[in-house]
DRENBAVO-187223 format. One record per residue: x, y, z of N, C-alpha, C in turn. Coordinates in steps of 0.02 Angstrom, whole numbers, padded with zeros to 5 digits, always signed. Layout:
REM DRENBAVO-187223
XYZXYZXYZ
...
This chain:
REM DRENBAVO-187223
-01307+01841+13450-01256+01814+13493-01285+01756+13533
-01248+01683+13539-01253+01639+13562-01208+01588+13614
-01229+01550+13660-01186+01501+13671-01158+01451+13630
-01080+01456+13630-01038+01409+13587-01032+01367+13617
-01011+01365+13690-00981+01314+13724-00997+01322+13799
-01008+01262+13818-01031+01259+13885-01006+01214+13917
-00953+01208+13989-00917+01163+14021-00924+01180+14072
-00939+01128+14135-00959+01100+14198-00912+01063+14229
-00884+01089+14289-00822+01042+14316-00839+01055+14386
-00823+00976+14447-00826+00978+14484-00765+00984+14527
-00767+01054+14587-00694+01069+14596-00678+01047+14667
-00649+01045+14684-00647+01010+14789-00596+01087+14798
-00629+01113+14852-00586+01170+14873-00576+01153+14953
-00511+01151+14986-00501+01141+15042-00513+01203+15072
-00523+01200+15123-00540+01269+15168-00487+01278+15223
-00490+01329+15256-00429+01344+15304-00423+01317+15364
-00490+01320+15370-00502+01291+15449-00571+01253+15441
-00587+01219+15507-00638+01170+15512-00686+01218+15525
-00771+01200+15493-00815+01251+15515-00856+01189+15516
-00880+01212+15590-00936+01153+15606-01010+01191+15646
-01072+01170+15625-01125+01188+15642-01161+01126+15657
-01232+01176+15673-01275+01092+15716-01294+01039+15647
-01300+01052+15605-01293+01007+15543-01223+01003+15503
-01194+01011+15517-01141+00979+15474-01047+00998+15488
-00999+00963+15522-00935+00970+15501-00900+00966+15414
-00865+01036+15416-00827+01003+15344-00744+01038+15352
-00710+01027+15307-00630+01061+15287-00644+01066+15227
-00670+01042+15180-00669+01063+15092-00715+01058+15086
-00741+01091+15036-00817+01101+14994-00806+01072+14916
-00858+01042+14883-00865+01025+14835-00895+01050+14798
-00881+01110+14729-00919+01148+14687-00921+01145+14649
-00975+01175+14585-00994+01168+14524-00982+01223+14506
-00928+01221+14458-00890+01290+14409-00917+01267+14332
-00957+01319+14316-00983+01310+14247-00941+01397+14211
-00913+01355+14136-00879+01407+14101-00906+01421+14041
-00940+01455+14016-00976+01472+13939-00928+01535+13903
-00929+01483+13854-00896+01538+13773-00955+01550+13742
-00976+01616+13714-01027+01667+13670-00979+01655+13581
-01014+01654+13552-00985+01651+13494-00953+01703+13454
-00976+01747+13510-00917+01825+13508-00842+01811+13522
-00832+01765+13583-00771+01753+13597-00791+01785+13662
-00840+01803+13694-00857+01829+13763-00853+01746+13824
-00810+01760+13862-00831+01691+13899-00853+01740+13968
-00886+01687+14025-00923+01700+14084-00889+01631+14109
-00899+01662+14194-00882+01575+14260-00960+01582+14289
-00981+01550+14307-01019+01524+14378-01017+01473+14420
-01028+01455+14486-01011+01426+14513-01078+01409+14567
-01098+01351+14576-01153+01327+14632-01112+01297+14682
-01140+01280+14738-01115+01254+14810-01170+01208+14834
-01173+01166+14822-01239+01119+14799-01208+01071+14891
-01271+01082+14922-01287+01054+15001-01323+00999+15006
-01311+00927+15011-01376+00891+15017-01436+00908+15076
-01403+00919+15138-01458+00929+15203-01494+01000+15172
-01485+01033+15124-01520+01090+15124-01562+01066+15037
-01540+01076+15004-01592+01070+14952-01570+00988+14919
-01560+00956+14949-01538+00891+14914-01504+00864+14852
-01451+00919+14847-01391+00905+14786-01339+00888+14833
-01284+00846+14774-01222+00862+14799-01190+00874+14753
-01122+00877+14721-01075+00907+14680-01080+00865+14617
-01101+00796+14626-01091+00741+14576-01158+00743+14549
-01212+00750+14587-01275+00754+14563-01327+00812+14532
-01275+00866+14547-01284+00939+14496-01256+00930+14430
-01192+00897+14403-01175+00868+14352-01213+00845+14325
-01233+00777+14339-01276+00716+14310-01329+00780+14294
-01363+00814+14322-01429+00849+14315-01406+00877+14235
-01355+00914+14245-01344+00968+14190-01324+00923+14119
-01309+00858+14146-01300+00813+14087-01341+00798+14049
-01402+00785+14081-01496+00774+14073-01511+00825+14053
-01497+00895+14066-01537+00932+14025-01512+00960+13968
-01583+00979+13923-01595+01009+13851-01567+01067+13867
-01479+01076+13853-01458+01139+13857-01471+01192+13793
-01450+01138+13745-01448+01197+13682-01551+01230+13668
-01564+01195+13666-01640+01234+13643-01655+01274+13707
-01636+01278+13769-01639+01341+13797-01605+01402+13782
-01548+01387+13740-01482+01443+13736-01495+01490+13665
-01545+01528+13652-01565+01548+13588-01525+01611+13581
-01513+01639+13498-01496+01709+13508-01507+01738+13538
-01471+01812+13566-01494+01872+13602-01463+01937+13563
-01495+01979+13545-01482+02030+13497-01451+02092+13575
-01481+02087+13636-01471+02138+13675-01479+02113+13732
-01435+02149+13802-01428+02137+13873-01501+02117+13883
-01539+02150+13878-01618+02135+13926-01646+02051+13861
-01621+02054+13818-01674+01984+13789-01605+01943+13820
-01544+01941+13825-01526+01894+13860-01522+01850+13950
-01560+01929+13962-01608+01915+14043-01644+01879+14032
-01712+01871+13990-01767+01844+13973-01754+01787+13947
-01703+01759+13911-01662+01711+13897-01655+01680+13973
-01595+01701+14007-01571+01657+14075-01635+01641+14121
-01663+01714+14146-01745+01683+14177-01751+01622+14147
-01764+01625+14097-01824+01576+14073-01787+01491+14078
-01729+01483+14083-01671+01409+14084-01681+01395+14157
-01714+01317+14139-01708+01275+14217-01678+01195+14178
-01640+01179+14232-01629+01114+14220-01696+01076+14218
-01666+00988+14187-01694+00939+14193-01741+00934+14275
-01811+00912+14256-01841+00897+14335-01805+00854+14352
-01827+00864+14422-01792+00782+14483-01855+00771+14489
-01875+00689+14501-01919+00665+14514-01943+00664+14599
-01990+00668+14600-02020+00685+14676-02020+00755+14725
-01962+00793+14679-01936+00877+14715-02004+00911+14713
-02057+00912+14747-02103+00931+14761-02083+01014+14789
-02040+01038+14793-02008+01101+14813-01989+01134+14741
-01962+01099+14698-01909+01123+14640-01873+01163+14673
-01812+01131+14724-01747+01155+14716-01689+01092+14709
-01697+01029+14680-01659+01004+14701-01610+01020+14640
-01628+01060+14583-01580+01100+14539-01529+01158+14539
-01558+01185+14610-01539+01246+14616-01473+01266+14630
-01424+01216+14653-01341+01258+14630-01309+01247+14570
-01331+01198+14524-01344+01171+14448-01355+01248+14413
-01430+01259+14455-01458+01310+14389-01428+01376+14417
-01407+01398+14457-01353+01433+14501-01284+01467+14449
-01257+01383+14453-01182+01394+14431-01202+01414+14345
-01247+01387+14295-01244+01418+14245-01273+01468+14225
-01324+01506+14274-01352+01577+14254-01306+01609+14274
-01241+01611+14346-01204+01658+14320-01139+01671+14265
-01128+01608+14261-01086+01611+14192-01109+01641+14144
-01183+01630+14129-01218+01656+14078-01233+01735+14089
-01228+01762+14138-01235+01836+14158-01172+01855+14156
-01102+01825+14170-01053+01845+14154-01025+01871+14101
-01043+01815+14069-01017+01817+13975-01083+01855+13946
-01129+01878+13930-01183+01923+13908-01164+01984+13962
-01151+01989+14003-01123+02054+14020-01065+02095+14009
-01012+02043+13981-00951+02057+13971-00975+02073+13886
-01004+02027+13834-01028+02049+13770-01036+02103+13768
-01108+02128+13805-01142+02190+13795-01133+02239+13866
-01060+02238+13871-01011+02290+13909-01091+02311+13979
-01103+02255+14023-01149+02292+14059-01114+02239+14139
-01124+02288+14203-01079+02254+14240-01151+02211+14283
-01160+02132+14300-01211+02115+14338-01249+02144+14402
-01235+02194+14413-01283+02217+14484-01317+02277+14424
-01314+02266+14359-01380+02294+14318-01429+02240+14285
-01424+02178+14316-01471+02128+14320-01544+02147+14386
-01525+02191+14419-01570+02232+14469-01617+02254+14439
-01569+02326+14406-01595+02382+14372-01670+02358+14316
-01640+02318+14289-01683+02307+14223-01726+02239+14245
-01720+02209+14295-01774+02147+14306-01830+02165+14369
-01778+02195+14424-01813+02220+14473-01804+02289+14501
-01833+02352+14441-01820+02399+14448-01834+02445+14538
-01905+02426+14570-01931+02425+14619-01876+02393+14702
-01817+02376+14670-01780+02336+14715-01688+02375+14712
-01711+02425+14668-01646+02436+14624-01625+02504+14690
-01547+02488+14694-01531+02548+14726-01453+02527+14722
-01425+02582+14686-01333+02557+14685-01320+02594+14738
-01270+02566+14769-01226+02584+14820-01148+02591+14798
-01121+02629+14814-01029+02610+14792-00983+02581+14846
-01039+02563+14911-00993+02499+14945-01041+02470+15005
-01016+02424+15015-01064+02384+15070-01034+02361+15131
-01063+02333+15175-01036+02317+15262-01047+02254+15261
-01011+02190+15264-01023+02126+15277-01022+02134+15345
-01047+02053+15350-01055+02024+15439-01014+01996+15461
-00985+01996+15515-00939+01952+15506-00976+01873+15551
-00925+01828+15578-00970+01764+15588-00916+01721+15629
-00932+01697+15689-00916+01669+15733-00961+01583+15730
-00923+01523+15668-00984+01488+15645-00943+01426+15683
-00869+01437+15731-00860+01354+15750-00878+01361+15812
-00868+01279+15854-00888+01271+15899-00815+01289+15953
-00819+01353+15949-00784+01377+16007-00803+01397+16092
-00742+01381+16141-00757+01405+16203-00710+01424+16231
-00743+01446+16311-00690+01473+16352-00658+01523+16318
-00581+01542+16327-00521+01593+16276-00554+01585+16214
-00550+01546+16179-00581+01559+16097-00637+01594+16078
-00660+01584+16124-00745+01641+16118-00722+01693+16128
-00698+01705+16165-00699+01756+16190-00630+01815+16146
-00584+01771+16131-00546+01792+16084-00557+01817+15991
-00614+01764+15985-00640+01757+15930-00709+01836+15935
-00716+01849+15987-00760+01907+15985-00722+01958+16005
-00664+01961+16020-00611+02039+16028-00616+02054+15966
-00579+02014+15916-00554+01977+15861-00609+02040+15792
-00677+02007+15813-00736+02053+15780-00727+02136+15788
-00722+02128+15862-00742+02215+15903-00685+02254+15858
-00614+02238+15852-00574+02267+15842-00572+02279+15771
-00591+02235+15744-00609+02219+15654-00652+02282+15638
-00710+02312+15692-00776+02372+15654-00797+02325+15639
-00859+02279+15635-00901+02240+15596-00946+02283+15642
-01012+02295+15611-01084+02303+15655-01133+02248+15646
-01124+02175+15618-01150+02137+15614-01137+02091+15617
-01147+02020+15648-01116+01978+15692-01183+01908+15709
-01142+01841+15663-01190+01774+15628-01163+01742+15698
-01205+01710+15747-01155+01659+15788-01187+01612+15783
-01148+01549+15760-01203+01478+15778-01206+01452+15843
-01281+01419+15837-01311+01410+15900-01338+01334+15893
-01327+01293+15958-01370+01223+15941-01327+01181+15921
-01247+01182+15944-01216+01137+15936-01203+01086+16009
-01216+01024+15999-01208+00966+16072-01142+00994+16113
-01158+01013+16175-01127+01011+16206-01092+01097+16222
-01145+01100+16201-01116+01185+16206-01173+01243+16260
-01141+01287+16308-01193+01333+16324-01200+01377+16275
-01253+01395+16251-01245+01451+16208-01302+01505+16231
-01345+01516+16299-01350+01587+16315-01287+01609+16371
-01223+01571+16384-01165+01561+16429-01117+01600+16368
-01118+01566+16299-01062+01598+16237-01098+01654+16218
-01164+01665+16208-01178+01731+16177-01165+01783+16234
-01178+01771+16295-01169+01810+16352-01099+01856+16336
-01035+01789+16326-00979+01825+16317-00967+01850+16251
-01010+01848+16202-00988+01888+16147-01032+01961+16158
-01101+01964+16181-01109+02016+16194-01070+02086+16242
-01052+02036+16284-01005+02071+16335-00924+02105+16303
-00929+02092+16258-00853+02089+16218-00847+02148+16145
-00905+02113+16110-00912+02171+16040-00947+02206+16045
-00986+02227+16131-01021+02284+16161-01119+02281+16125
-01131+02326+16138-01232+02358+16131-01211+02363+16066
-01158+02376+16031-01175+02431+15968-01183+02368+15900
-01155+02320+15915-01161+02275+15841-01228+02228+15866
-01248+02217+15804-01324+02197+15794-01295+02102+15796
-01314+02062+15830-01314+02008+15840-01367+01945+15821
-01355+01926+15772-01415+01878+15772-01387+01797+15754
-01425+01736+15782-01394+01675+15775-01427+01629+15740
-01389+01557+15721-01415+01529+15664-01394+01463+15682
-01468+01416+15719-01486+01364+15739-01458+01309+15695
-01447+01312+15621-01441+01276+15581-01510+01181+15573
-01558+01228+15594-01622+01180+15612-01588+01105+15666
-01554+01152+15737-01529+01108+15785-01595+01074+15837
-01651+01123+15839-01692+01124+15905-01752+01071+15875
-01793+01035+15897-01853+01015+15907-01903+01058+15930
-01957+01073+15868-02007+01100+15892-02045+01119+15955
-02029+01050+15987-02054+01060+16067-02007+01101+16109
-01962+01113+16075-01926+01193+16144-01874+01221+16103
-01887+01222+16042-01858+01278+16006-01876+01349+16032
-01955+01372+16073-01967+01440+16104-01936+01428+16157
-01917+01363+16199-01870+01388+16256-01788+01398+16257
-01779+01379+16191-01707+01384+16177-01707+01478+16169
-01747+01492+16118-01740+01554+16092-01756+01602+16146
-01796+01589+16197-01808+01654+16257-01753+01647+16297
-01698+01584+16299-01644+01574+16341-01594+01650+16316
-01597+01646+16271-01543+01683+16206-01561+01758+16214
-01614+01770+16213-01633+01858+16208-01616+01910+16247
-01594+01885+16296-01561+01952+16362-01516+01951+16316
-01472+01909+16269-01403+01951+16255-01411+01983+16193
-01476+02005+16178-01518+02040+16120-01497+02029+16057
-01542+01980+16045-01528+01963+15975-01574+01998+15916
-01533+02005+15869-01594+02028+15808-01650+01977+15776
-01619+01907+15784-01645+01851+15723-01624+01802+15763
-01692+01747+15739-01643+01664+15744-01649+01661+15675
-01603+01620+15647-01606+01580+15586-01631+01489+15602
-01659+01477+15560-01701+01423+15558-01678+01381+15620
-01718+01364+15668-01725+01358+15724-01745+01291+15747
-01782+01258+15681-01801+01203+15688-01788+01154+15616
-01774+01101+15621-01789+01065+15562-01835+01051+15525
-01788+01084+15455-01882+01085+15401-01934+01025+15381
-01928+00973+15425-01988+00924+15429-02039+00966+15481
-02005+01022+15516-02062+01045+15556-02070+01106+15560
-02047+01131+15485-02065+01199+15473-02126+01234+15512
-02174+01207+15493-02236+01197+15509-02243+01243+15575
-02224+01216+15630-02222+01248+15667-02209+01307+15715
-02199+01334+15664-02156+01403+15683-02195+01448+15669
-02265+01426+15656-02300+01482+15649-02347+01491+15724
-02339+01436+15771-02333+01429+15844-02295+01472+15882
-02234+01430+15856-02165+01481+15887-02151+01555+15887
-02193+01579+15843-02155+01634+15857-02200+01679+15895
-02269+01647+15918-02310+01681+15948-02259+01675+16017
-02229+01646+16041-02194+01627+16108-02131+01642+16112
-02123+01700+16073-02029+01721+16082-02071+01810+16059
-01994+01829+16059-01998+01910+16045-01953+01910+15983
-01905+01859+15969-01849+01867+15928-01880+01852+15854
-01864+01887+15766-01880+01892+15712-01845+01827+15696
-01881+01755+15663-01881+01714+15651-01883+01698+15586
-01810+01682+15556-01788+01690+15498-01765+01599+15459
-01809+01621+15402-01793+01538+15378-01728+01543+15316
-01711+01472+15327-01645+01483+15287-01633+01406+15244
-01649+01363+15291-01650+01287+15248-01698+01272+15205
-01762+01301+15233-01826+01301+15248-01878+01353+15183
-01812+01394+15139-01834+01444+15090-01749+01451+15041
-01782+01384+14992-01737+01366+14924-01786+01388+14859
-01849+01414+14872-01894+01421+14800-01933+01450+14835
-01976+01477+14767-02028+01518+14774-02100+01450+14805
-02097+01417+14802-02139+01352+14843-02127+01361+14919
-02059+01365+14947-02072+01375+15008-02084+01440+15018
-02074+01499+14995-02082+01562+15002-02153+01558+15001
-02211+01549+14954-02279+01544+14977-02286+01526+15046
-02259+01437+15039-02294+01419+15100-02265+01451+15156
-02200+01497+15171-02219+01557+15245-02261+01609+15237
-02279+01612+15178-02310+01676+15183-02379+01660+15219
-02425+01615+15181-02479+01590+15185-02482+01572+15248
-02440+01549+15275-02441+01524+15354-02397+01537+15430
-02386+01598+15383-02332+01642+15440-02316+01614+15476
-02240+01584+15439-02175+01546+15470-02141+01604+15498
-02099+01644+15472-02061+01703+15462-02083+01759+15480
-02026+01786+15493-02023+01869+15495-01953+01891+15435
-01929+01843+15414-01861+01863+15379-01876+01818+15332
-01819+01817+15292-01787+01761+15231-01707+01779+15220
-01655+01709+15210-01611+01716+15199-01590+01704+15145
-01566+01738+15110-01564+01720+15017-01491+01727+15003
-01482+01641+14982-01431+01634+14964-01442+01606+14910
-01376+01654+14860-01390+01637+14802-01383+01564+14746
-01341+01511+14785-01333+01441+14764-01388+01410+14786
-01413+01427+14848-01476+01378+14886-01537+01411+14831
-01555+01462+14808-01601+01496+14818-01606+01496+14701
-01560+01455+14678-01557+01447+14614-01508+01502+14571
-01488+01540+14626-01443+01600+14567-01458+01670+14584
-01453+01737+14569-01466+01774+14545-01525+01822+14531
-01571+01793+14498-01636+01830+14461-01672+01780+14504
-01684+01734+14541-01728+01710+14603-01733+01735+14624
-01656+01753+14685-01658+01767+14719-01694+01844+14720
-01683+01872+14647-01708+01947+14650-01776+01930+14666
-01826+01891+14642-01891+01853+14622-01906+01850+14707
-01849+01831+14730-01891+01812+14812-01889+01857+14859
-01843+01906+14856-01847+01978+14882-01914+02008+14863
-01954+02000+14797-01998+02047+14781-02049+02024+14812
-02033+01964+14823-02103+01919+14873-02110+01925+14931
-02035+01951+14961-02031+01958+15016-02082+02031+15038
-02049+02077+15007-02076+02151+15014-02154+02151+15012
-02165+02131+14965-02248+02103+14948-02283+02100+15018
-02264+02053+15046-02309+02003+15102-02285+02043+15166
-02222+02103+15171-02209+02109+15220-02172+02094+15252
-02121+02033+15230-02074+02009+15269-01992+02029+15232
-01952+02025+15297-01889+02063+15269-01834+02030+15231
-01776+02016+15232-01747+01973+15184-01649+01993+15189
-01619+01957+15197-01544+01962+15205-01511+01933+15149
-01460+01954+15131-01408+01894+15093-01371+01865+15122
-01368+01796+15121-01339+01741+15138-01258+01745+15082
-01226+01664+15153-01179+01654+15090-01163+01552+15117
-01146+01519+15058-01130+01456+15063-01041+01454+15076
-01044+01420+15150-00978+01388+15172-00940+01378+15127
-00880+01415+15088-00833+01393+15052-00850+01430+14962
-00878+01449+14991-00887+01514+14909-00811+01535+14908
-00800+01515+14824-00725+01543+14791-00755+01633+14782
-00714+01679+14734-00734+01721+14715-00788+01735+14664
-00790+01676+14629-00861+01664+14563-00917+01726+14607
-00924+01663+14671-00994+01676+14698-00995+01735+14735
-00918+01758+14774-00933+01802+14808-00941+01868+14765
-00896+01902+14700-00919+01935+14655-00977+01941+14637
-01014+01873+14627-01100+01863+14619-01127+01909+14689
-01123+01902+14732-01155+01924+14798-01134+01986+14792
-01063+01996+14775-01069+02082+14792-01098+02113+14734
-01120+02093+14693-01151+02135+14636-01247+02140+14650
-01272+02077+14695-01318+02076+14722-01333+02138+14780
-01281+02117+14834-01274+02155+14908-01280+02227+14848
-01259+02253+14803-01230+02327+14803-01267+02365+14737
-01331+02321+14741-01396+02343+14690-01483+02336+14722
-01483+02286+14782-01542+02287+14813-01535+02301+14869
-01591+02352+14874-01593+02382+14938-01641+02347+14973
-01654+02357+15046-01681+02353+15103-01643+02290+15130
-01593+02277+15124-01541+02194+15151-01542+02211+15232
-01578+02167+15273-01559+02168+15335-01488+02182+15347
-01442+02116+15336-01372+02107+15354-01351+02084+15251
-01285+02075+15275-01251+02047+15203-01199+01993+15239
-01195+01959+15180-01144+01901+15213-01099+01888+15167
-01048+01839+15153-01013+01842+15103-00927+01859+15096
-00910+01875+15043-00841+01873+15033-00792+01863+15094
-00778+01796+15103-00738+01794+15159-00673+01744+15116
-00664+01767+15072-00610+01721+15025-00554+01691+15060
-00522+01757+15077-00449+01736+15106-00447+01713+15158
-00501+01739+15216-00513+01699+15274-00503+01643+15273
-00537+01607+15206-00582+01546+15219-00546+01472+15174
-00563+01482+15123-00547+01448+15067-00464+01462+15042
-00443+01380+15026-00380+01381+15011-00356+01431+14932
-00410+01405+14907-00407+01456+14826-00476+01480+14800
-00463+01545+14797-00506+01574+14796-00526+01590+14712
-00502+01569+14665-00511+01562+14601-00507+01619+14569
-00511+01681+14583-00505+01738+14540-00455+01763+14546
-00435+01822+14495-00366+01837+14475-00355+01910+14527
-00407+01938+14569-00399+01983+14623-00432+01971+14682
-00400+01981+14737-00450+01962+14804-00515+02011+14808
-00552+01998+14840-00626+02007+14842-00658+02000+14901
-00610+01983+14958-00613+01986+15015-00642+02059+15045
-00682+02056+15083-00715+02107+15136-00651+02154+15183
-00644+02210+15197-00574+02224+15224-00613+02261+15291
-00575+02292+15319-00579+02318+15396-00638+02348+15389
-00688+02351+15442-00751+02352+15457-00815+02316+15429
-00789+02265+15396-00834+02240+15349-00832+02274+15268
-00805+02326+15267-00842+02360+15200-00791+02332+15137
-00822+02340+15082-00786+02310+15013-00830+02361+14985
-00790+02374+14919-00833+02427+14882-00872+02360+14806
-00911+02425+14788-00938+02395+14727-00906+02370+14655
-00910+02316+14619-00881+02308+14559-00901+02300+14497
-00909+02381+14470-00958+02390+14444-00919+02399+14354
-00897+02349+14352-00861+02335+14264-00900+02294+14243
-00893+02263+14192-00926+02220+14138-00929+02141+14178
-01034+02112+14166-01002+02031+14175-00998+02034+14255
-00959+01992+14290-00945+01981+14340-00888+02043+14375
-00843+02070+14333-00796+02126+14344-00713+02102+14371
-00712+02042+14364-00658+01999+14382-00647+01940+14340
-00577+01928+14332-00557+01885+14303-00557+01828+14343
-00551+01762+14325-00582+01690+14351-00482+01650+14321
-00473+01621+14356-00403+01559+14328-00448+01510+14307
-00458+01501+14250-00459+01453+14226-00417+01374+14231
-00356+01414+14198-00306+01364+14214-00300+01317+14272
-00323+01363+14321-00318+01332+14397-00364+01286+14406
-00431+01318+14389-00493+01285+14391-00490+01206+14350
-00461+01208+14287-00445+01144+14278-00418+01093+14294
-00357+01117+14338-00303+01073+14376-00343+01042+14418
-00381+01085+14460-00418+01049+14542-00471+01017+14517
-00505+01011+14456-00561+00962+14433-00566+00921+14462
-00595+00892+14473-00600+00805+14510-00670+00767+14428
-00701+00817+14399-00719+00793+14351-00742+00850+14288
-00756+00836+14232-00763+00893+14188-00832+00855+14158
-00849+00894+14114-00916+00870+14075-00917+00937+14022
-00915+00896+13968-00908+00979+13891-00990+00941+13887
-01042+01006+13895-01095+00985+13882-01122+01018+13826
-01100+01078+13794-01109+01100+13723-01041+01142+13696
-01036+01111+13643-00971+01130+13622-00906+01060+13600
């Protein structure tokens, strides 16, 4: 069994509302939906969310990549589920010149390993959160449902904060993303009132979006800790990663990288130089899937802990991807993710997948991804296509 056909389209998804952090305002996201036919007649979706400020793609330049690369001599028979693991492992796009990191592929190589886990899972009737089981047995633990976070990510105040954190309390979430480090904002004044609001019992941690300068990123973060936080997320900008292995001698709070850990390159270099206490693994930033499993095991290794992330404006492709992740590896700080209906105008799959009251969604544990994908739809909103085999 082989790839017949392989198609790459770039999709613009409007979002519901404005989400703005210390790096970046947006309303629509720009994604990479890759669709593969098996010569069974098995097809698979995947989908990347390709960020320039974070690993230096954007939607047009994950294309061009996948255009450049030698698809077919990576795509060999697979007689069975596990040689077609060893198969996807082993597929990286075309290099970028100068990516001294190797991620500037990574929502590229993202969007077609899970298509390719889709359709080889749907073949050989196996549902993806047994991409765990059989790659990272040591990591493997099914669950039949999980607790998302929920996330307070605009620049709200006054009533809106404060509304926007009833909003949580009343929801049951026990976990709770607030961004921090936007101009013009108090934010040990806003965390004050969200603590005061969704009470001691939900676990709170915030995400700088690399807003602070090294030189008082520890006084930003000791401002923040009376309203007890679990985590900062990357705290500083990754030209000054570096320094945080300073920083964290001068705070109490678990210092979690997120821009700052797209590959197993930056994952060394925290280890080696104890940046971190965390890692946020998201699966478009972080190349897909079987990385991300790859960087959890690195994580455990060295000691440091590890969350799932999710990219602003994930259709269902990705969030199905995440819950099949979230609901096969264990030790996940927090989970993040399926916020479909919240968020995004179309959410691309043929059932919602959305997180429901308290955070929890159960597991989807059918063949492949376990959801059907619109195609049809997916073609309409193209803004460009590319048939790259087939």
């Amino acid at each position: 069994m082989q790839v017949q056909e392989l198609t790459a389209f770039l999709v613009r998804i409007p979002l519901k509302k404005r989400i703005k952090h210390a790096s970046h305002t947006r309303t629509e996201t720009d994604n990479v939906v890759v669709c593969v036919k098996l010569n069974d007649g098995s097809v698979g979706w995947g989908e990347g969310v390709p960020r320039e400020y974070v690993t230096g793609e954007s939607a047009e330049s994950a294309l061009d990549l996948l255009k450049a690369t030698d698809l077919k001599s990576q795509f060999g028979e697979c007689r069975d589920f596990e040689g077609a693991l060893r198969l996807i492992e082993a597929f990286q796009p075309a290099a970028v010149a100068g990516d001294s990191r190797g991620v500037q592929g990574n929502a590229a190589r993202c969007a077609v390993e899970l298509a390719l886990l889709d359709a080889y899972g749907r073949a050989f009737a196996e549902p993806m959160c047994n991409v765990t089981k059989y790659l990272a047995p040591d990591l493997y633990e099914f669950r039949d449902r999980v607790q998302y976070s929920g996330a307070i990510t605009s620049a709200r105040k006054g009533l809106k904060i404060r509304l926007a954190s009833w909003r949580w309390r009343v929801f049951g979430v026990k976990h709770l993303k607030v961004k921090v480090g936007m101009e013009g904002h108090d934010d040990p004044y806003r965390l004050k009132m969200i603590r005061g609001r969704v009470g001691k019992g939900v676990d709170i941690r915030v995400d700088a979006n690399e807003a602070w300068p090294s030189s008082i990123a520890a006084e930003k973060i000791r401002e923040l800790e009376p309203s007890g936080i679990s985590a900062v997320e990357q705290p500083v900008p990754h030209a000054e990663v570096d320094k945080l292995a300073e920083i964290r001698k001068q705070v109490k709070t678990p210092i979690m990288l997120d821009e700052s850990l797209c590959g197993m390159v930056d994952a060394e270099r925290a280890a080696t130089n104890g940046l971190c206490d965390l890692f946020n693994l998201r699966l478009s930033k972080c190349g897909g899937f079987i990385p991300s499993l790859r960087l959890a095991q690195f994580a455990r290794k060295h000691g440091l802990g590890y969350q799932l992330g999710c990219q602003v404006g994930e259709t269902a492709i990705l969030s199905t991807a995440g819950r099949h992740f979230a609901t096969s590896v264990k030790h996940l700080k927090a989970i993040e993710g399926s916020f479909d209906r919240h968020l995004v105008q179309y959410a691309l799959g043929e059932e919602d997948v959305t997180f429901g009251w308290g955070g929890w969604a159960p597991a989807l544990a059918r063949t492949g991804l376990g959801i059907g994908i619109q195609g049809d739809f997916v073609e309409r909103l193209a803004l460009r296509k590319e048939v790259l085999i087939g």
